[in-house]
C-alpha positions in Angstrom: -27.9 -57.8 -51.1 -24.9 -55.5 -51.0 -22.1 -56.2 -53.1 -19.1 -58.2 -52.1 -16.0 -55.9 -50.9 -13.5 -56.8 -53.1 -10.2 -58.3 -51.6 -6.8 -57.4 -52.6 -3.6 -59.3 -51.2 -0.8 -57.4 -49.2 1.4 -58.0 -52.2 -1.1 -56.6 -54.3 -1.6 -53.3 -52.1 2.1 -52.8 -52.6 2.5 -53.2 -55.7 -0.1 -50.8 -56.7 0.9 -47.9 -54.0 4.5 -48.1 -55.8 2.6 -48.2 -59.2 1.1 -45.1 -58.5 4.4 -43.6 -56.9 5.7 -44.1 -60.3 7.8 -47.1 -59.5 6.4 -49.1 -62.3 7.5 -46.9 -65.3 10.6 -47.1 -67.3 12.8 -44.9 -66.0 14.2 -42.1 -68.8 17.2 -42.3 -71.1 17.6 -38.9 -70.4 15.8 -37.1 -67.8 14.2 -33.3 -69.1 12.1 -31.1 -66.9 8.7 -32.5 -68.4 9.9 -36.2 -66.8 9.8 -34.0 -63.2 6.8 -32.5 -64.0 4.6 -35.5 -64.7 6.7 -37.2 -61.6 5.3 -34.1 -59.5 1.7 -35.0 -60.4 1.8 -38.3 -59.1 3.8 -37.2 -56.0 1.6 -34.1 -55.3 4.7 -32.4 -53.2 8.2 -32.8 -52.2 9.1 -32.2 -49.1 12.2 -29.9 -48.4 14.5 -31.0 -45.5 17.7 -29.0 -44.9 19.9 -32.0 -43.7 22.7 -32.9 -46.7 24.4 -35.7 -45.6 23.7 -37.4 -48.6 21.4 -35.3 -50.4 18.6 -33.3 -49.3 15.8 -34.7 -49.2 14.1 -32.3 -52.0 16.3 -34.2 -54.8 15.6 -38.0 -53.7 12.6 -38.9 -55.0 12.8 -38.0 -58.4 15.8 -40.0 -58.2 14.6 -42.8 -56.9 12.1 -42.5 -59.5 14.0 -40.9 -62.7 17.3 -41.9 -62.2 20.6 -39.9 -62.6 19.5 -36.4 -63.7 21.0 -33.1 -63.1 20.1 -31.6 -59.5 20.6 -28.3 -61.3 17.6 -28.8 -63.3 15.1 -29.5 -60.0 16.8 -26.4 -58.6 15.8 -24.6 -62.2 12.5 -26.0 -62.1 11.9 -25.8 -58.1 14.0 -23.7 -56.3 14.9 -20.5 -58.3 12.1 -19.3 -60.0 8.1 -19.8 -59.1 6.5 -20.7 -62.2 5.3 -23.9 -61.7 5.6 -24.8 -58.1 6.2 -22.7 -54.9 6.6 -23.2 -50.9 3.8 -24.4 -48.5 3.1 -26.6 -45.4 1.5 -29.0 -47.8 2.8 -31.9 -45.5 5.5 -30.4 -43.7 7.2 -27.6 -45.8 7.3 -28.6 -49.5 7.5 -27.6 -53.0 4.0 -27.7 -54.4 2.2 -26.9 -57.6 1.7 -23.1 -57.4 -2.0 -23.2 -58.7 -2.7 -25.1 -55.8 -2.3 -21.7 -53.1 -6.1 -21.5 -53.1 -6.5 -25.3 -52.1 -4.4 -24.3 -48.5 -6.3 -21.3 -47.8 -8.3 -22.8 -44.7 -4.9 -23.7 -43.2 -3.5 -20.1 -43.8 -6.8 -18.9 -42.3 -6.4 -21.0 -39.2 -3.0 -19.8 -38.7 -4.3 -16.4 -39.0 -6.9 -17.1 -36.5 -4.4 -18.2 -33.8 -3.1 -15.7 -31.0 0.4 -16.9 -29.6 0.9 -15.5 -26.1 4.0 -13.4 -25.4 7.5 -15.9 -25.0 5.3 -18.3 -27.2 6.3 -19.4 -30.5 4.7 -17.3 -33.5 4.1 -13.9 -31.5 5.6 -10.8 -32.6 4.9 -7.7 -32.6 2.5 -5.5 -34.8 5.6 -3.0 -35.0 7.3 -5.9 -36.3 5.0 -7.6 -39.0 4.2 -3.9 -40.0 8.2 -2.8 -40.7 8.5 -6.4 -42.3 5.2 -6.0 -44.2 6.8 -2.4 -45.6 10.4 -3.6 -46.5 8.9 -6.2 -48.6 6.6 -3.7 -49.9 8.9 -1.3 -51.0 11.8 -3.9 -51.7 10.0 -6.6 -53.7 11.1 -10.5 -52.3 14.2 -10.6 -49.6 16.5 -12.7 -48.0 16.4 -12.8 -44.1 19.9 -11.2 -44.4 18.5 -8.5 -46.8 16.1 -7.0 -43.6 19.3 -7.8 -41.1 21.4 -5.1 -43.1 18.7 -2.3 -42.9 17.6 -3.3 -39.1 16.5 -0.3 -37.2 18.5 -0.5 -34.9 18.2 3.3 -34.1 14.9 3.5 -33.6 14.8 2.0 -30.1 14.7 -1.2 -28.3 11.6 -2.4 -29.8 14.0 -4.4 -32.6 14.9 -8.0 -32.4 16.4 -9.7 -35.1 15.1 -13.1 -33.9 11.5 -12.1 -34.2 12.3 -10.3 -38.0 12.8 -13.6 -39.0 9.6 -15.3 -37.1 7.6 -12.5 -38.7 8.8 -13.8 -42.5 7.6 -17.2 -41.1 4.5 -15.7 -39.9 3.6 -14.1 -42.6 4.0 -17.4 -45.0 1.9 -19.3 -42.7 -0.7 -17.3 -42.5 -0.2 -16.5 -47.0 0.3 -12.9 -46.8 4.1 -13.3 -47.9 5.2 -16.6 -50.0 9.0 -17.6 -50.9 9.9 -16.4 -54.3 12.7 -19.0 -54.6 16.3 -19.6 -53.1 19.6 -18.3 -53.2 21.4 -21.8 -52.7 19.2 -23.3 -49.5 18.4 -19.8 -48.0 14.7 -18.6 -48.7 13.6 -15.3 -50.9 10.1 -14.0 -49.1 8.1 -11.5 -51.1 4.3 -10.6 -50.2 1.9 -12.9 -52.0 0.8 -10.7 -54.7 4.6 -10.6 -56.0 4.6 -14.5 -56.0 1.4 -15.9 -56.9 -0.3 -15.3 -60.1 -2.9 -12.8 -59.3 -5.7 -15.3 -61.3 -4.3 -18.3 -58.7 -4.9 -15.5 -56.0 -8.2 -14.7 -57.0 -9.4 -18.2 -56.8 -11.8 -19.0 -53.6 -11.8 -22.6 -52.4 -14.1 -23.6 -49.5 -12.5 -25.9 -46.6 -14.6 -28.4 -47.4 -14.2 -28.5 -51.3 -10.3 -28.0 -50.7 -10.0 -31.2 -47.9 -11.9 -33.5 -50.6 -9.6 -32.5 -53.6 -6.8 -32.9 -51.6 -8.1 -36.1 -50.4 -8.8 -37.3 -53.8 -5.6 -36.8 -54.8 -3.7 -38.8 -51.6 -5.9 -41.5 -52.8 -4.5 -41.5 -56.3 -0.9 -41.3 -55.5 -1.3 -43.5 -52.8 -3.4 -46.3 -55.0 -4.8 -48.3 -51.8 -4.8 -46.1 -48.6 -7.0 -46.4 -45.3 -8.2 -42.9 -43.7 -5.4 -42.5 -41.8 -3.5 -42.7 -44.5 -5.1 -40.0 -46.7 -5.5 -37.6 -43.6 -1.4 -37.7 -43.3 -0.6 -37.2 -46.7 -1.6 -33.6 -46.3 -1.4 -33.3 -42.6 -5.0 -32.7 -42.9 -5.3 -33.7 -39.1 -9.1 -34.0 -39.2 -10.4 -37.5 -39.6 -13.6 -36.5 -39.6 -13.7 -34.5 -42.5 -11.7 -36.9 -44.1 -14.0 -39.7 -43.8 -16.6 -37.1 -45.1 -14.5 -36.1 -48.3 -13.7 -40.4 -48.8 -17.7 -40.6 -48.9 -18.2 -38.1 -51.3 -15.6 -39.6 -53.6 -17.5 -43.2 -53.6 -20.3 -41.7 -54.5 -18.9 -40.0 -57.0 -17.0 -43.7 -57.9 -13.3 -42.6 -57.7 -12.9 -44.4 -54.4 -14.4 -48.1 -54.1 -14.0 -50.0 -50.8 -11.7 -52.6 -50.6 -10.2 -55.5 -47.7 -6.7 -55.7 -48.1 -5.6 -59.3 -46.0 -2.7 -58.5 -43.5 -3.5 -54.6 -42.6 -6.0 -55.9 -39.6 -6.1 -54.7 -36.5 -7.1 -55.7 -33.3 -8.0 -59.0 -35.2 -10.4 -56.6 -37.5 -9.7 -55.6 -40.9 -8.9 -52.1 -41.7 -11.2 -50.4 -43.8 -9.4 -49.2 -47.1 -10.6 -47.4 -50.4 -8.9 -47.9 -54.2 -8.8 -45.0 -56.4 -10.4 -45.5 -59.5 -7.3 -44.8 -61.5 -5.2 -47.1 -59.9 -2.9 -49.9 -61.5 -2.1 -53.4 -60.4 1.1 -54.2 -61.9 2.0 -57.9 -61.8 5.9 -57.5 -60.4 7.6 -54.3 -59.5 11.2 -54.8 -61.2 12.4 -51.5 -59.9 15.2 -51.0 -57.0 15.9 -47.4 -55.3 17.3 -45.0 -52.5 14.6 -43.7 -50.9 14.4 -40.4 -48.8 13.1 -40.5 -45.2 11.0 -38.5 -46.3 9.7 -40.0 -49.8 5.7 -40.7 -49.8 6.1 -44.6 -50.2 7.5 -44.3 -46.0 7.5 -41.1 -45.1 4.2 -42.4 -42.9 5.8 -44.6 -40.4 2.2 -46.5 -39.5 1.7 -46.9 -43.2 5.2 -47.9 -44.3 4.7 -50.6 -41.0 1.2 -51.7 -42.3 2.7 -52.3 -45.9 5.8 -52.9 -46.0 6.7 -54.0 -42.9 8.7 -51.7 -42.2 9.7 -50.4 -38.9 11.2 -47.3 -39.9 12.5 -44.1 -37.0 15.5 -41.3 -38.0 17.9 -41.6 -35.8 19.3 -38.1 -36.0 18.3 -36.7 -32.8 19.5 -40.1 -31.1 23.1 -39.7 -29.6 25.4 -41.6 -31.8 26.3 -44.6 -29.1 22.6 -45.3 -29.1 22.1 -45.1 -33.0 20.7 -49.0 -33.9 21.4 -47.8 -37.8 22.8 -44.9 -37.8 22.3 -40.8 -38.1 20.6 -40.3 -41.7 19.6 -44.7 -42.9 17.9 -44.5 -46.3 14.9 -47.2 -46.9 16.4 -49.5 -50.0 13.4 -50.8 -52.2 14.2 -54.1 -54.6 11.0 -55.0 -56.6 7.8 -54.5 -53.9 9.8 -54.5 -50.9 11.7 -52.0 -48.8 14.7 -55.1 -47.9 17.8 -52.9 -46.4 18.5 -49.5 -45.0 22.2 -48.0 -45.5 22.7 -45.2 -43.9 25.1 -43.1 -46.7 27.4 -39.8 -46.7 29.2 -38.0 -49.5 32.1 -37.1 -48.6 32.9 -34.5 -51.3 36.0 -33.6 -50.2 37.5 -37.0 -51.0 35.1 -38.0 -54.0 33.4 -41.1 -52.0 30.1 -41.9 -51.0 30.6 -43.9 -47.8 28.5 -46.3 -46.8 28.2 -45.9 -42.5 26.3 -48.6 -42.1 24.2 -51.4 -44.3 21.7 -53.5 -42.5 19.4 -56.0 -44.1 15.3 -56.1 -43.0 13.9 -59.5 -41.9 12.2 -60.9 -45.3 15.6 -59.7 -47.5 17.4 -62.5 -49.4 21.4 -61.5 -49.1 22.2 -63.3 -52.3 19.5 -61.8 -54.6 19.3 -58.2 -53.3 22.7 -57.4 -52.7 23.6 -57.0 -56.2 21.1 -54.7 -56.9 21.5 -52.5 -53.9 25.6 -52.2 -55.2 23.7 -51.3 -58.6 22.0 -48.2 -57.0 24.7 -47.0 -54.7 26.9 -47.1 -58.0 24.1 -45.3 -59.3 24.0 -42.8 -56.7 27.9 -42.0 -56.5 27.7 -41.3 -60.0 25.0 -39.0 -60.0 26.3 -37.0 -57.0 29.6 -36.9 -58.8 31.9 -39.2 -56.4 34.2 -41.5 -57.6 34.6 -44.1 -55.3 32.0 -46.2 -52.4 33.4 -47.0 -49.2 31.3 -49.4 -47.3 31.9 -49.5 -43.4 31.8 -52.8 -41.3 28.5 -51.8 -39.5 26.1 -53.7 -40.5 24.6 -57.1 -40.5 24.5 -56.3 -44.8 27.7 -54.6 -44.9 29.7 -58.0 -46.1 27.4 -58.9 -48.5 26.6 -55.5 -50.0 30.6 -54.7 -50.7 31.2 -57.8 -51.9 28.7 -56.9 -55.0 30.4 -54.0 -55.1 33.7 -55.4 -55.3 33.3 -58.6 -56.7 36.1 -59.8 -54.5 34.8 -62.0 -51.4 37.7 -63.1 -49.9 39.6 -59.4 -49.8 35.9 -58.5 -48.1 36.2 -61.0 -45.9 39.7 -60.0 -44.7 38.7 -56.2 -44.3 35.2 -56.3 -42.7 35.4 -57.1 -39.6 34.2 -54.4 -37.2 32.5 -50.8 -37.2 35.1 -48.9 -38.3 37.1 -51.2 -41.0 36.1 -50.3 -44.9 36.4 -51.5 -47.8 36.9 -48.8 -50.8 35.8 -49.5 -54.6 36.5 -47.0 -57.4 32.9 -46.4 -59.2 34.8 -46.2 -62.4 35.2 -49.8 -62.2 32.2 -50.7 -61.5 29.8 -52.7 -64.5 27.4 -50.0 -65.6 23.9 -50.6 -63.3 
């Protein structure tokens, strides 16, 4: 007789995704660069997004995970230099461990093997890649603006500054040029073997070797996860090959089937695998900011399927049709994800303003508010702002500035519509 699947509880499946997200430990006195390292090996990537309402996204989750540090140390660690982690479409575009260019090889391939049509996006011409190719060659890594100021623009028609910059793009994709840092949020390309360690370039992965370590390692940060699941993490976009790489690894025991009661579908249960390394923590005492674009919902089936959380940006939305607003950050208290705010730092003024505060069906006002006012207070102070104003937007907005200030009845008397506030000096504030 087969052995019994074991059964884990919805609760359960949550608590031990965060657990593996890092949302378990103690966060630091004092965050140092090995605290981001050892958070980058349970996160795999971070995923780099160019809106900075807030923060970009890049800086978030070790945040939400680490507490106030000093974005100048990521940027040391991350952004400037290539040491330890450089640029790929590991998910979308994201920092990754640099030792792990072999493992995206097949992808880099397949973009190679592609042949965009003229007017399509990705062709350019072999004049093009080859002048880009050269300049980079000759030059070492570039800005984009650094091959605008020596355009040819004398040697006939053929140039076109548009498709200069789609060649750099090209070129990353397909691993022949990689981003040797940034100068603030604009990209450095240089070719590949200016970048990457020439041992790390040397190395030679097979597709099918690279999809199952990259599988094995969305099931570890993951904890629980169902194939759809693991093929997003990476965008592997193959579910067959995942599902072949998820066999290999129960054989090999680092995966063991599991039911988890409350992801059926259809009235079936959903077939889900626990890595072998994974903790069950009995309570997650932990509440955070969360990026869009954090692991823990950056999957919106996933982050539907275990948290219950219905989660869509709203920044392509025009703002009269905006249900939460432009940029609403998930806000996690213990296992659940119980609010979204929707925050802005204005910089110019020293305030982060709250646009908009809205609570998710299973919150309880009285017990989270007061830690949702801890991490905003949190999260002025680490961007530097000396003062939160929440808006009236919101079916949380009362309750959340009335932990802030302490004050109900001034609350009361202020909050009454979208565009009324209430202001509280951070300095004032009880430490979180």
């Amino acid at each position: 007789m087969a052995p019994k699947t074991p059964t884990l509880s919805a609760a359960e499946a949550r608590r031990m995704t965060l657990a593996a997200q890092g949302f378990s430990r103690r966060m630091p006195d004092a965050v140092a660069p090995r605290h981001l390292h050892r958070a980058m090996q349970r996160l795999g990537v971070l995923q780099i997004d160019s809106v900075n309402v807030f923060a970009r996204s890049h800086y978030m989750p070790m945040f939400s995970r680490l507490g106030d540090y000093d974005p100048a140390m990521l940027d040391r660690t991350f952004v400037s230099r290539t040491t330890h982690y450089v640029e790929y479409l590991a998910h979308e575009a994201t920092f990754m461990p640099v030792a792990d260019w072999p493992l995206w090889r097949f992808r880099m391939d397949a973009w190679r093997r592609r042949e965009p049509s003229p007017g399509g996006w990705g062709y350019v011409t072999p004049r093009t890649l080859d002048w880009v190719r050269d300049e980079l060659r000759d030059r070492g890594p570039l800005r984009p603006a650094d091959l605008r100021e020596d355009a040819p623009r004398d040697r006939g028609s053929w140039w076109d500054w548009d498709e200069a910059k789609l060649a750099l793009e090209l070129l990353w994709r397909t691993g022949e040029v990689a981003v040797a840092g940034r100068i603030g949020f604009e990209r450095r390309y240089g070719l590949a073997e200016d970048v990457v360690p020439a041992e790390v370039l040397a190395v030679s992965i097979s597709q099918q070797d690279a999809v199952r370590e990259l599988v094995r390692r969305a099931a570890r940060s993951y904890g629980v996860s169902t194939v759809a699941d693991l093929n997003d993490y990476y965008r592997l976009r193959d579910q067959g090959a995942v599902r072949s790489a998820v066999a290999d690894l129960v054989d090999a025991g680092e995966l063991e089937p599991v039911t988890v009661r409350g992801w059926e579908r259809g009235g079936k249960s959903t077939p889900a695998w626990r890595h072998h390394e994974a903790a069950l923590p009995r309570r997650i005492d932990r509440a955070a900011l969360l990026t869009p674009f954090d692991p823990v919902v950056w999957f919106r089936d996933r982050a539907l399927r275990v948290f219950d959380f219905d989660y869509r940006i709203e920044i392509y939305v025009p703002a009269a049709k905006r249900r939460y607003g432009y940029y609403s950050l998930p806000v996690l208290v213990g296992d659940r994800v119980v609010a979204r705010v929707d925050l802005k730092a204005d910089r110019r003024a020293s305030a982060l303003l709250v646009q908009s505060a809205w609570w998710e069906p299973h919150a309880v006002a009285q017990r989270d508010a007061p830690r949702i006012a801890e991490e905003l207070v949190r999260a002025a102070r680490w961007q530097g702002l000396g003062r939160i104003s929440v808006s009236g937007w919101g079916d949380a907005s009362d309750a959340v500035a009335h932990a802030l200030h302490g004050h109900e009845t001034t609350v009361d008397r202020h909050l009454h519509d979208r565009e009324s506030t209430v202001e509280v000096s951070t300095r004032a504030l009880a430490q979180p």
